[in-house]
VEXNUVO-609576 format. One record per residue: x, y, z of N, C-alpha, C in turn; residue in one letter. Coordinates in nm, 2 decimals, always signed. Layout:
<sites>
nxx	nyy	nzz	caxx	cayy	cazz	cxx	cyy	czz	r
X	Y	Z	X	Y	Z	X	Y	Z	A
...
</sites>
This chain:
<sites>
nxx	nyy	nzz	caxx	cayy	cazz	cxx	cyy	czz	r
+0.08	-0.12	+0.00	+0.00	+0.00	+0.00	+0.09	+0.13	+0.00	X
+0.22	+0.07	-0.02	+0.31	+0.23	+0.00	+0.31	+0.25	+0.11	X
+0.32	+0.20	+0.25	+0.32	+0.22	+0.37	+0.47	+0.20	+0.42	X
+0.52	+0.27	+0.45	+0.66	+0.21	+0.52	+0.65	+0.29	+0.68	X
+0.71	+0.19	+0.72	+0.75	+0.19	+0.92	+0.85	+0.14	+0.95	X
+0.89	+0.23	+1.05	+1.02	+0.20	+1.12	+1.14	+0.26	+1.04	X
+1.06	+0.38	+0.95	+1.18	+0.45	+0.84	+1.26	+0.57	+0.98	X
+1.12	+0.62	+1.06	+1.16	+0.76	+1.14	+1.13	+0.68	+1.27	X
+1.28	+0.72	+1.35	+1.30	+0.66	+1.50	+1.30	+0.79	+1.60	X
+1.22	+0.77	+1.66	+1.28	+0.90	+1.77	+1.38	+0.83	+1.86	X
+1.49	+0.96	+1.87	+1.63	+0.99	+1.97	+1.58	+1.11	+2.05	X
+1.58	+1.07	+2.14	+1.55	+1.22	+2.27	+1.47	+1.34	+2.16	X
+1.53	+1.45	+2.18	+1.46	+1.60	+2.07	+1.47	+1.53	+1.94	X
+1.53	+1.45	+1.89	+1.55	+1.44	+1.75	+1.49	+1.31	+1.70	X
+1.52	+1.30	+1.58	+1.49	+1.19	+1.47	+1.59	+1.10	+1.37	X
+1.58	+1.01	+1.38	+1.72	+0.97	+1.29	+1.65	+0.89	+1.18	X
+1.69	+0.92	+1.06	+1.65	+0.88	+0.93	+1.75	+0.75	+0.88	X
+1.71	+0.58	+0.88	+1.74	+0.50	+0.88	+1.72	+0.44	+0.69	X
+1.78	+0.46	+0.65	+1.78	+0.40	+0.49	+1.88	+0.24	+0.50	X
+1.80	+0.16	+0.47	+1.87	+0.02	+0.42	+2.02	+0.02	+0.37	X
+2.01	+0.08	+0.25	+2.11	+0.06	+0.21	+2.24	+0.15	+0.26	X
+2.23	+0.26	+0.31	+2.36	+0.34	+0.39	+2.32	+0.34	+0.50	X
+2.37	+0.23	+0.58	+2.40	+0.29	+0.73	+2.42	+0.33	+0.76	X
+2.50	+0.42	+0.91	+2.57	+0.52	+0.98	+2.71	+0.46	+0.90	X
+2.75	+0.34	+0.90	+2.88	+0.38	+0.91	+2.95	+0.38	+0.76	X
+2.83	+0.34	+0.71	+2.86	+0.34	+0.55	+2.88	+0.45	+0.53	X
+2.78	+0.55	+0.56	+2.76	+0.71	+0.55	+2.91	+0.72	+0.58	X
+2.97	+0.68	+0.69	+3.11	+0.78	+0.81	+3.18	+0.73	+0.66	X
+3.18	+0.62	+0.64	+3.27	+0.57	+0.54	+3.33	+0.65	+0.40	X
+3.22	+0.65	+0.35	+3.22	+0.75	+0.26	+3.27	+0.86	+0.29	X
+3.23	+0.96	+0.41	+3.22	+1.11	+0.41	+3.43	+1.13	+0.40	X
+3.45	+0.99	+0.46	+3.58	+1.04	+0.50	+3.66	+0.94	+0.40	X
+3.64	+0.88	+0.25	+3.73	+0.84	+0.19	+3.68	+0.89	+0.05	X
+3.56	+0.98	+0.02	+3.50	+1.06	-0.09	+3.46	+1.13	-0.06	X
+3.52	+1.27	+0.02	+3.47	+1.40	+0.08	+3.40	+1.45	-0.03	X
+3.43	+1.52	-0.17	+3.33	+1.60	-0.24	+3.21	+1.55	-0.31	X
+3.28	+1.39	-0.31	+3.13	+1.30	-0.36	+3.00	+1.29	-0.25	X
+3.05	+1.30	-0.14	+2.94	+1.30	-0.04	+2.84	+1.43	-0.02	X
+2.93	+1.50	+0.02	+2.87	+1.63	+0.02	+2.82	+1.66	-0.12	X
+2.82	+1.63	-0.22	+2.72	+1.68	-0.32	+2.59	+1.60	-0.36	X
+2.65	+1.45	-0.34	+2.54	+1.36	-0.35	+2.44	+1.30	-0.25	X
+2.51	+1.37	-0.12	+2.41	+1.32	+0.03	+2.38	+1.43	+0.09	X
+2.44	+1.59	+0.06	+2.43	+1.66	+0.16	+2.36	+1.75	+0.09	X
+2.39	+1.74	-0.05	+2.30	+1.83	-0.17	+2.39	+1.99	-0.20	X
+2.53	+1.98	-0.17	+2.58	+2.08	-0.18	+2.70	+2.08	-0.27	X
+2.68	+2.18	-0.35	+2.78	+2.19	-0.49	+2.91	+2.19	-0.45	X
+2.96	+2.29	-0.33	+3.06	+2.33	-0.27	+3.05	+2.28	-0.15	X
+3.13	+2.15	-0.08	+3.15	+2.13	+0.08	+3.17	+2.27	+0.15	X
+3.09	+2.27	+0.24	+3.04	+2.32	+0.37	+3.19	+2.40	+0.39	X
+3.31	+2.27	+0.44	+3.46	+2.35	+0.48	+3.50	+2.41	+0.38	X
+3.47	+2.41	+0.24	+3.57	+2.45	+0.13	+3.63	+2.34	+0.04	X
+3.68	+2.39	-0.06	+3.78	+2.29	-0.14	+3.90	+2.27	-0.07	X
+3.97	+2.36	-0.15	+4.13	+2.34	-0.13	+4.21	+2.45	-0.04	X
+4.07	+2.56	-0.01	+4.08	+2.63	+0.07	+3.98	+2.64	+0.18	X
+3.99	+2.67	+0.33	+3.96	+2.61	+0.39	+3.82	+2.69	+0.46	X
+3.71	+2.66	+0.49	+3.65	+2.81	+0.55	+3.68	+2.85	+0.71	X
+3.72	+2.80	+0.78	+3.78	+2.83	+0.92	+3.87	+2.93	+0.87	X
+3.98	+2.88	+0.73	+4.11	+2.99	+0.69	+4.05	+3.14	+0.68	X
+3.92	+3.13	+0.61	+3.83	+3.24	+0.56	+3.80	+3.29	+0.71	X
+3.70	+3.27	+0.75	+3.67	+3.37	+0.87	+3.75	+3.38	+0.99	X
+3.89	+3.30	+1.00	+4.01	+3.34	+1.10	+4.06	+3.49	+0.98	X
+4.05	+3.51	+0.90	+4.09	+3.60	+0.80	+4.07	+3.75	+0.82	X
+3.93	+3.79	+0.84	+3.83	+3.87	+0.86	+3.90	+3.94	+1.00	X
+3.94	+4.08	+1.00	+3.99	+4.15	+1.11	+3.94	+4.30	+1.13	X
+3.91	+4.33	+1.22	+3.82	+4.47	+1.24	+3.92	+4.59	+1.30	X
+4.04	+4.59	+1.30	+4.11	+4.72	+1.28	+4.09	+4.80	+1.20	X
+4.08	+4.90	+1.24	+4.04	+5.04	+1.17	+4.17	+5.09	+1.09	X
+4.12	+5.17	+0.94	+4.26	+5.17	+0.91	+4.36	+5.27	+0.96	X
+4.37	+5.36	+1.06	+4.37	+5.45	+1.17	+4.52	+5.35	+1.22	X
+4.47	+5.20	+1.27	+4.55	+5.08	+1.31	+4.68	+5.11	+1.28	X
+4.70	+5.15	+1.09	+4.82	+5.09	+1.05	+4.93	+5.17	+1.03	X
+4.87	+5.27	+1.06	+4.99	+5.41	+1.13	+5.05	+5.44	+1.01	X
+5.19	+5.36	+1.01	+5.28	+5.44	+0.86	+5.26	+5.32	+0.75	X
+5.18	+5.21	+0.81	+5.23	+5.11	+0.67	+5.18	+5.12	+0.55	X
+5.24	+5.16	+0.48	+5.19	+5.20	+0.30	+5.12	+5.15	+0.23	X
+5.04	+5.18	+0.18	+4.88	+5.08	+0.09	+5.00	+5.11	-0.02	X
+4.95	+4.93	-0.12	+4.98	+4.96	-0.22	+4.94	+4.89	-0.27	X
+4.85	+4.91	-0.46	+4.81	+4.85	-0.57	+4.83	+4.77	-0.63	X
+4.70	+4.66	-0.64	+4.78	+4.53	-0.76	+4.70	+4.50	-0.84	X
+4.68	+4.49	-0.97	+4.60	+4.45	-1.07	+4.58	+4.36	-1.11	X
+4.46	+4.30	-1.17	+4.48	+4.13	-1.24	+4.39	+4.16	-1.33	X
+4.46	+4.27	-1.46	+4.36	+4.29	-1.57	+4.35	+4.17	-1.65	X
+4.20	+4.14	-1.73	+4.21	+4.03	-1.80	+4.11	+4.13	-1.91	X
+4.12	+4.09	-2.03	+4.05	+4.14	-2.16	+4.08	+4.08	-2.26	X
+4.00	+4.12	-2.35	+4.06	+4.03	-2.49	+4.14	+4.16	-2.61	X
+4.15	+4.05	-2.68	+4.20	+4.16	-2.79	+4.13	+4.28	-2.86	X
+4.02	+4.29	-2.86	+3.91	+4.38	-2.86	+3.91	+4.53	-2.75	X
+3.94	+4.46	-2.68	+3.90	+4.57	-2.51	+3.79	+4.58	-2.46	X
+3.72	+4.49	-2.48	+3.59	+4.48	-2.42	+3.60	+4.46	-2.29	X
+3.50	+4.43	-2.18	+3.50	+4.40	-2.06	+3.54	+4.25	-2.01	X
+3.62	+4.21	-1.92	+3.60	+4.08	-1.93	+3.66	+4.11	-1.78	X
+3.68	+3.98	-1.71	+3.66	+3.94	-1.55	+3.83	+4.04	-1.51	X
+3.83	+4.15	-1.41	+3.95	+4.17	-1.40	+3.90	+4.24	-1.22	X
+4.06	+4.23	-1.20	+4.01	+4.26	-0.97	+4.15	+4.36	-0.95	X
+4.12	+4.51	-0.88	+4.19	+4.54	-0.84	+4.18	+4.55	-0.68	X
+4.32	+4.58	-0.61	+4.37	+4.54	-0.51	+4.47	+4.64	-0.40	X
+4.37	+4.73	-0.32	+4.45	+4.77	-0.19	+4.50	+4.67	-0.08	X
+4.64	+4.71	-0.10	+4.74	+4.57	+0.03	+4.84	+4.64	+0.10	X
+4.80	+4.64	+0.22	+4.89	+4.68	+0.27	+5.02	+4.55	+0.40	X
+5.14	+4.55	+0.42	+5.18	+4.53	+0.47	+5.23	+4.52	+0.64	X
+5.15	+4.45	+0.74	+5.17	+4.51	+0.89	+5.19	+4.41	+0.96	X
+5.32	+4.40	+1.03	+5.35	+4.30	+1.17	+5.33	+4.20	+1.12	X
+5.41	+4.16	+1.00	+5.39	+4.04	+0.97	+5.32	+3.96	+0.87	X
+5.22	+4.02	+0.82	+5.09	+4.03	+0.73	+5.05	+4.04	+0.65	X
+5.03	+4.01	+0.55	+4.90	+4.10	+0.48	+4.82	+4.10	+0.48	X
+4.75	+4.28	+0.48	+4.62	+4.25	+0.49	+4.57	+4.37	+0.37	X
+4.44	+4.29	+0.34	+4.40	+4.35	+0.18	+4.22	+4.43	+0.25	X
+4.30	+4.57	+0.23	+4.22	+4.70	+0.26	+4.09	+4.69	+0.17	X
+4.12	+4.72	+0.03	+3.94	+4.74	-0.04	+4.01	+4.65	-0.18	X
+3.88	+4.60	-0.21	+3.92	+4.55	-0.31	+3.76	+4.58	-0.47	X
+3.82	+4.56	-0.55	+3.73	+4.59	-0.66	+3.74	+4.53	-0.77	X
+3.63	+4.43	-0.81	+3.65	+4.30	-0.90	+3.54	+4.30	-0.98	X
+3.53	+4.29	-1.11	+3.41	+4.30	-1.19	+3.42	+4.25	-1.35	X
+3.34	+4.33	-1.44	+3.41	+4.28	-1.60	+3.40	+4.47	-1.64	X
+3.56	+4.44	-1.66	+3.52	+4.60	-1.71	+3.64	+4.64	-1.84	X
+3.60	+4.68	-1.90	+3.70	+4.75	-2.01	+3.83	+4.85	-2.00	X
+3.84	+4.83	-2.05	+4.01	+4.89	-2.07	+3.98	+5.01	-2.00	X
+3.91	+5.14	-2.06	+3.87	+5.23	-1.99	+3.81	+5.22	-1.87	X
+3.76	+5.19	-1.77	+3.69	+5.15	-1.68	+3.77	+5.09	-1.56	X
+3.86	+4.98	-1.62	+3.98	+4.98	-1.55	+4.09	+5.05	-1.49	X
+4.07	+5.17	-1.61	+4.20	+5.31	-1.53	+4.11	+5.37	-1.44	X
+3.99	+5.35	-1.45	+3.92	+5.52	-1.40	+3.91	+5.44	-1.23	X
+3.88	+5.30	-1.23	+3.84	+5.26	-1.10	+3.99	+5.25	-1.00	X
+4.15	+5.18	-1.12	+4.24	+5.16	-1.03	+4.29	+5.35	-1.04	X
+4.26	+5.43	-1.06	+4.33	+5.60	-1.04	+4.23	+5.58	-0.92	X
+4.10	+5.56	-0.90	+4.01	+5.62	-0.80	+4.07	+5.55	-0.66	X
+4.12	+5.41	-0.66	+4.16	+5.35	-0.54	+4.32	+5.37	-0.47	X
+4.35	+5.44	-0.61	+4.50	+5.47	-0.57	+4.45	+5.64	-0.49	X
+4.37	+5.70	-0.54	+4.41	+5.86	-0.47	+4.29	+5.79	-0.32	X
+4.20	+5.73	-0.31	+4.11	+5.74	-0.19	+4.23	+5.65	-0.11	X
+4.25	+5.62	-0.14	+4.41	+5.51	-0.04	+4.52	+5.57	+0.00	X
+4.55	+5.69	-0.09	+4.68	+5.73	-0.10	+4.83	+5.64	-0.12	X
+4.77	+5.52	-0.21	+4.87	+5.45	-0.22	+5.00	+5.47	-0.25	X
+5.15	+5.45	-0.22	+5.25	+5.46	-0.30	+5.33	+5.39	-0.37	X
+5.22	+5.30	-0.40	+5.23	+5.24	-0.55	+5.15	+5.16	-0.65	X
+5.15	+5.15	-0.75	+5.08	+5.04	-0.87	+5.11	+4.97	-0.92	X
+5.11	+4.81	-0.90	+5.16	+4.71	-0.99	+5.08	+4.68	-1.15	X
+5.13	+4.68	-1.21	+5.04	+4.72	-1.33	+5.10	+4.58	-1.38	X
+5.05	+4.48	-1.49	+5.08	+4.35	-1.55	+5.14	+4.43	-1.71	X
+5.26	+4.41	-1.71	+5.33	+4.48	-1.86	+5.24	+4.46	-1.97	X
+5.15	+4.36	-1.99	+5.03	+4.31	-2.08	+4.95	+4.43	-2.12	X
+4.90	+4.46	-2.01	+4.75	+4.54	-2.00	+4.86	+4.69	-2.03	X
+4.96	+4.73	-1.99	+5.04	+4.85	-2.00	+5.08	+4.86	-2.11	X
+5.05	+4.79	-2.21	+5.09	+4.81	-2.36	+5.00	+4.83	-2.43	X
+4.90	+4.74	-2.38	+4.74	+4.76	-2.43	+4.71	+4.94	-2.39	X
+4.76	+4.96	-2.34	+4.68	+5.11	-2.24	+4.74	+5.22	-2.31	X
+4.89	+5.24	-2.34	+4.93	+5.31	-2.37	+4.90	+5.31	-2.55	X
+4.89	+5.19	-2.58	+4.79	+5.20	-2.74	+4.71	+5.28	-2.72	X
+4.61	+5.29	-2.67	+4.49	+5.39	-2.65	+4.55	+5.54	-2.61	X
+4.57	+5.55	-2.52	+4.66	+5.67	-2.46	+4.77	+5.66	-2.40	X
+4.86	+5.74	-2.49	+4.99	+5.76	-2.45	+5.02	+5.83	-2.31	X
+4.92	+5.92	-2.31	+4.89	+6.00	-2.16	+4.82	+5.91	-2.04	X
+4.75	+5.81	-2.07	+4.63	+5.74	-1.96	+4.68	+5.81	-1.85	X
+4.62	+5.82	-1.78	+4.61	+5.85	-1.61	+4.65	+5.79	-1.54	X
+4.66	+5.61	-1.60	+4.64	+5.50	-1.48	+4.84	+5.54	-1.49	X
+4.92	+5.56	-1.63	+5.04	+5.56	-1.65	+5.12	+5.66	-1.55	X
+5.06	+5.78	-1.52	+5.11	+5.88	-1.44	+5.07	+5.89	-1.26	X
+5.06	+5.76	-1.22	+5.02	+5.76	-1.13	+5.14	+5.73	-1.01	X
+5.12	+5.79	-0.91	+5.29	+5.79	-0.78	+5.29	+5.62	-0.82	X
+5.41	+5.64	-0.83	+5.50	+5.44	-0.81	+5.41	+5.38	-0.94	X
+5.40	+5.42	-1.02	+5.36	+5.29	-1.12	+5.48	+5.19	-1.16	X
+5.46	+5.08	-1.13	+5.54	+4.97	-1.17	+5.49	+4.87	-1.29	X
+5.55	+4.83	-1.33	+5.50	+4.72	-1.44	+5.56	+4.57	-1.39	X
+5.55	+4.48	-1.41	+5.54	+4.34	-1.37	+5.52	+4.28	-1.43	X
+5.60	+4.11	-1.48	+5.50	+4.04	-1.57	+5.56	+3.91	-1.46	X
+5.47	+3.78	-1.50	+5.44	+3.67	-1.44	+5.55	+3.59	-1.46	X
+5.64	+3.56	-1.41	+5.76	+3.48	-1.40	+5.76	+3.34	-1.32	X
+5.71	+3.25	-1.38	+5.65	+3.14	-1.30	+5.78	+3.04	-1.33	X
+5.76	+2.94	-1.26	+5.84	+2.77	-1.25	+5.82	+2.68	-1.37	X
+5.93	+2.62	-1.44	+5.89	+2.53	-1.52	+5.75	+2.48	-1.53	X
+5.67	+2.49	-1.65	+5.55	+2.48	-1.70	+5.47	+2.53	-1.64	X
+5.50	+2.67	-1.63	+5.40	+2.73	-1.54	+5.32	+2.82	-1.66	X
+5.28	+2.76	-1.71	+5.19	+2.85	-1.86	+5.08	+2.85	-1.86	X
+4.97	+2.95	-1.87	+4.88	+2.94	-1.92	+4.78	+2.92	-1.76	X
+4.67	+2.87	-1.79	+4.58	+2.79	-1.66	+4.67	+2.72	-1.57	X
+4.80	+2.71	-1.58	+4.86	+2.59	-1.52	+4.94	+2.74	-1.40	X
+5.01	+2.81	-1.50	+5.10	+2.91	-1.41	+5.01	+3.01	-1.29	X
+4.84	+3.02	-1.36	+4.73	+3.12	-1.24	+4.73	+2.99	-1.12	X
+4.75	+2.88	-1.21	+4.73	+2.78	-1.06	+4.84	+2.78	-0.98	X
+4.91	+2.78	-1.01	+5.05	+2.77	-0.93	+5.03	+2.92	-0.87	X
+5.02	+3.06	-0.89	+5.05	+3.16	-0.84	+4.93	+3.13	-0.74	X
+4.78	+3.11	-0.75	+4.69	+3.07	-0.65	+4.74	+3.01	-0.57	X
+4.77	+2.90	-0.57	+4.83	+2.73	-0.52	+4.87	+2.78	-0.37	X
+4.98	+2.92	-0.43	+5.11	+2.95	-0.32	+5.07	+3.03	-0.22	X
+4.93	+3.06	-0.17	+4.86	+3.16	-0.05	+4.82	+3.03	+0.03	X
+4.80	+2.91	-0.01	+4.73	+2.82	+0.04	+4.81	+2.80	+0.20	X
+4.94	+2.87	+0.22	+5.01	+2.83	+0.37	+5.00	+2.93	+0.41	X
+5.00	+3.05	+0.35	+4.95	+3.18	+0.38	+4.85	+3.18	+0.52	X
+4.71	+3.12	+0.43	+4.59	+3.14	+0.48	+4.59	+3.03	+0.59	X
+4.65	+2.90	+0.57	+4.64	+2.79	+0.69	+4.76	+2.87	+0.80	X
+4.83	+2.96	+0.78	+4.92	+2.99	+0.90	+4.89	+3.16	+0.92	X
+4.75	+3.19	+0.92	+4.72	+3.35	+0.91	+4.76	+3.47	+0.87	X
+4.86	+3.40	+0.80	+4.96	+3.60	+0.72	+4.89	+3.61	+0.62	X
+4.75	+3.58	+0.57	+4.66	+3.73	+0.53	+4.51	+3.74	+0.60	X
+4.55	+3.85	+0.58	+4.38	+3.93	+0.67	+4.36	+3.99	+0.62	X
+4.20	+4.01	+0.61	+4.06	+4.04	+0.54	+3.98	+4.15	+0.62	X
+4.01	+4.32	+0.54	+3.97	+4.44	+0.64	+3.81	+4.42	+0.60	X
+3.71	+4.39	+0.75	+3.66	+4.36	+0.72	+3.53	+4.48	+0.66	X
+3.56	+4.63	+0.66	+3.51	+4.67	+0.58	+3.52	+4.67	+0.41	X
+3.59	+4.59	+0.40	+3.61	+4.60	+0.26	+3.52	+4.51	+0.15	X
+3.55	+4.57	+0.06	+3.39	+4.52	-0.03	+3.45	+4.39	-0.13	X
+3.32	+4.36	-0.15	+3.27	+4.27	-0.22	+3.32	+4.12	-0.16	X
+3.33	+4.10	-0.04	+3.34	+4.00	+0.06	+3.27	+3.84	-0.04	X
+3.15	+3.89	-0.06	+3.08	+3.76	-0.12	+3.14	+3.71	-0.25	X
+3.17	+3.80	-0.33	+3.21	+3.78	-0.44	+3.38	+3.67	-0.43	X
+3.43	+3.75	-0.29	+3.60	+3.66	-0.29	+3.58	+3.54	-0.22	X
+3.46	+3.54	-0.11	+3.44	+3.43	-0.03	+3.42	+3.31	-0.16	X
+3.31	+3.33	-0.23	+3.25	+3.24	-0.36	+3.38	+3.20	-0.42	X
+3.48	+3.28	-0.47	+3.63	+3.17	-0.52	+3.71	+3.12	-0.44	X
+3.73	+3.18	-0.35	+3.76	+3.10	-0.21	+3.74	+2.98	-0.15	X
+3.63	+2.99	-0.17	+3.56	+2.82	-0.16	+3.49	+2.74	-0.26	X
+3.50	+2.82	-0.40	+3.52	+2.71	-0.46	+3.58	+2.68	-0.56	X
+3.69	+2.73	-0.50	+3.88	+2.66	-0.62	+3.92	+2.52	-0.55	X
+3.94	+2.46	-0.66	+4.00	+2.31	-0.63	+4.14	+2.31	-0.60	X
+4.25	+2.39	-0.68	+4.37	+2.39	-0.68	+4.41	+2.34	-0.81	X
+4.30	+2.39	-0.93	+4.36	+2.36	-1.04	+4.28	+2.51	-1.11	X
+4.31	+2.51	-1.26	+4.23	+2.66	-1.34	+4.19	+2.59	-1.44	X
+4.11	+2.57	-1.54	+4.07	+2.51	-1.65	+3.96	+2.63	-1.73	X
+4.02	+2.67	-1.79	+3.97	+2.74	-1.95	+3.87	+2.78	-1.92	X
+3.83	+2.90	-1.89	+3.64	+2.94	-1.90	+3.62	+3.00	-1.78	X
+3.70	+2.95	-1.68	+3.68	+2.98	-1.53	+3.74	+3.11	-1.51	X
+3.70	+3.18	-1.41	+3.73	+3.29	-1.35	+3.80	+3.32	-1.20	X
+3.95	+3.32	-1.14	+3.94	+3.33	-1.05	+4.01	+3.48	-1.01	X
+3.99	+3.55	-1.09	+4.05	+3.69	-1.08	+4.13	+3.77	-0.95	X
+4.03	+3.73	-0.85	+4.03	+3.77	-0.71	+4.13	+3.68	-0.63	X
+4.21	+3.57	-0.66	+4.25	+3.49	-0.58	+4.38	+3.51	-0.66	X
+4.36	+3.54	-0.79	+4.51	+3.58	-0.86	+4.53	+3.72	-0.79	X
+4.46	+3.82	-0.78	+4.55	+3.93	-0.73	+4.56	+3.91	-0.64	X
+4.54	+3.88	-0.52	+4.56	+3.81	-0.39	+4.71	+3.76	-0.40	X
+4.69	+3.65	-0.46	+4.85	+3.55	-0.48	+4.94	+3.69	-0.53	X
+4.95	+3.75	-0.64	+5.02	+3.85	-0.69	+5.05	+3.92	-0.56	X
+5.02	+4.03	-0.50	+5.03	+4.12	-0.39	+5.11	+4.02	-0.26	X
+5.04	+3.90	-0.27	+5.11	+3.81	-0.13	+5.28	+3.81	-0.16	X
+5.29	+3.77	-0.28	+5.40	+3.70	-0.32	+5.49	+3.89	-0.35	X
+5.47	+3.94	-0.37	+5.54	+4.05	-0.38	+5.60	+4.15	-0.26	X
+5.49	+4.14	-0.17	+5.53	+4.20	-0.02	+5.52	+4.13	+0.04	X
+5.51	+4.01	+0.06	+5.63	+3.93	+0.15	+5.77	+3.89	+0.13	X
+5.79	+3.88	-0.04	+5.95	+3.92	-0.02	+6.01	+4.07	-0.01	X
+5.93	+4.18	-0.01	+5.99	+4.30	+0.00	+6.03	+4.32	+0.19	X
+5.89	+4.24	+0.20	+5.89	+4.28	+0.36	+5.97	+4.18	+0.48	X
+6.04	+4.09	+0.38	+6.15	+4.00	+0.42	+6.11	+3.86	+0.48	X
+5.95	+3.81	+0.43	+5.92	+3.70	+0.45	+5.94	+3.59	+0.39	X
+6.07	+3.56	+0.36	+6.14	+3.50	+0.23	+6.07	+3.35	+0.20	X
+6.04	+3.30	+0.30	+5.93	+3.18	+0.28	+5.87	+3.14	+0.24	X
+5.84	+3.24	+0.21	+5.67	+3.22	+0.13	+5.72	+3.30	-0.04	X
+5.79	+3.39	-0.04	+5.84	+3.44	-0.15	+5.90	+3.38	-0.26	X
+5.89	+3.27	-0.28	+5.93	+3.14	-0.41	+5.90	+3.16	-0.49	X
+5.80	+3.21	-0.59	+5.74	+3.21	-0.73	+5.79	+3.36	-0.72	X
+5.87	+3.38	-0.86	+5.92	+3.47	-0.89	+5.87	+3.55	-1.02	X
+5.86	+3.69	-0.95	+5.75	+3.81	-1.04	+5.86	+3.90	-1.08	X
+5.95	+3.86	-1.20	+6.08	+3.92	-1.18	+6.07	+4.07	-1.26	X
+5.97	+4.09	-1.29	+5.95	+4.26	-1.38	+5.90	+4.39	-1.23	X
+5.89	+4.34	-1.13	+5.87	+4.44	-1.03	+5.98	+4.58	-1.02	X
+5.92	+4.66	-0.97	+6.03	+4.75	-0.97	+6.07	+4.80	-1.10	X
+6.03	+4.80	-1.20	+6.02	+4.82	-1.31	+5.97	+5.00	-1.32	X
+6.01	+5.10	-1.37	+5.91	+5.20	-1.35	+5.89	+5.24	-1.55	X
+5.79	+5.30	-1.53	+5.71	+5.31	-1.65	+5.76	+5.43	-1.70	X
+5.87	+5.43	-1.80	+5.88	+5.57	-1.84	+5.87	+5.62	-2.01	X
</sites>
């Protein structure tokens, strides 16, 4: 008659849902020798709860409420992860106030979207003068592209503009080299040297790649925000003599744009 009993057991306040074929310990079994197969096929979630390859405890140990008042003389400074095509149309790019303190980094405001070549200078000049940064990492890519358009741009004449290009490790090309520059925050964030001002915007947008990067990049995907992250980590911690962490080499820094 379609009747089934003995499916719902009461436990004290609660209920325990008993299915034939996964016991309890089948269930344990699984959760802990096919973590992302479980969680998507028993728990109904695209993204495990802790994260992928990054962790969410790393995420909200991250999040710090010092005012920026806190950081007295430490100098904000600019990092870009322009992306566009040959056209100049809009496509996924993140800029990035970071500053360096006691050890740290911690990333002041950030601003990530799809925006055009133009749109890109007007947002990173706006975060360089409200920051008063004393400097700009600019990707030598996009700084070729920019100065095609204008020889004058604004983003070019800005205090400390530097140019930079991506100096990665044997086969570090392509989707392979954004994973590796991501890859390298991953001890960062498990040993707390970066922090997350927690006025700063678009929180949801960085949480969302945060948790759900695997530790690889494949064609189509977007992690814009976790590359300039990696970029800025990896540049002032070896300026600021954290040599540890400083391994993947960004050898166009210090470069000035003239």
């Amino acid at each position: 008659d379609g009747i089934c009993t003995g499916l719902v057991k009461p436990l004290g306040e609660f209920k325990t849902l008993n299915c034939p074929n996964w016991p309890l310990h089948a269930l344990l079994f699984e959760r802990f020798t096919n973590y992302h197969a479980f969680e998507q096929q028993m728990q109904g979630r695209i993204v495990p709860k802790e994260g992928n390859y990054f962790h969410l405890e790393d995420w909200e140990a991250s999040i710090v409420d010092l005012p920026l008042l806190e950081y007295g003389s430490s100098a904000m400074e600019e990092f870009t992860d322009p992306a566009f095509g040959e056209s100049g149309k809009g496509s996924d790019s993140a800029l990035l106030v970071a500053t360096w303190y006691m050890g740290e980094m911690h990333i002041i405001q950030l601003k990530a979207g799809k925006f055009g070549t133009t749109k890109q200078e007007v947002e990173a000049v706006k975060l360089h003068e409200d920051y008063g940064c004393i400097s700009i990492h600019l990707e030598d890519n996009f700084a070729q592209m920019s100065r095609a358009y204008d020889r004058n741009s604004p983003i070019m004449q800005l205090r400390g503009m530097r140019l930079f290009y991506q100096k990665l490790l044997p086969g570090g090309i392509g989707n392979n080299g954004k994973a590796q520059r991501i890859n390298h925050i991953q001890k960062p964030y498990r040993t707390r040297r970066i922090k997350l001002h927690r006025d700063c915007n678009q929180q949801e947008d960085f949480q969302k790649q945060f948790l759900n990067y695997r530790g690889i990049v494949k064609t189509g995907e977007s992690w814009d925000i976790l590359d300039v992250v990696a970029t800025a980590y990896n540049y002032l911690s070896k300026k600021h003599g954290s040599g540890r962490e400083g391994k993947l080499d960004q050898g166009g820094h210090g470069k000035r744009f003239g």
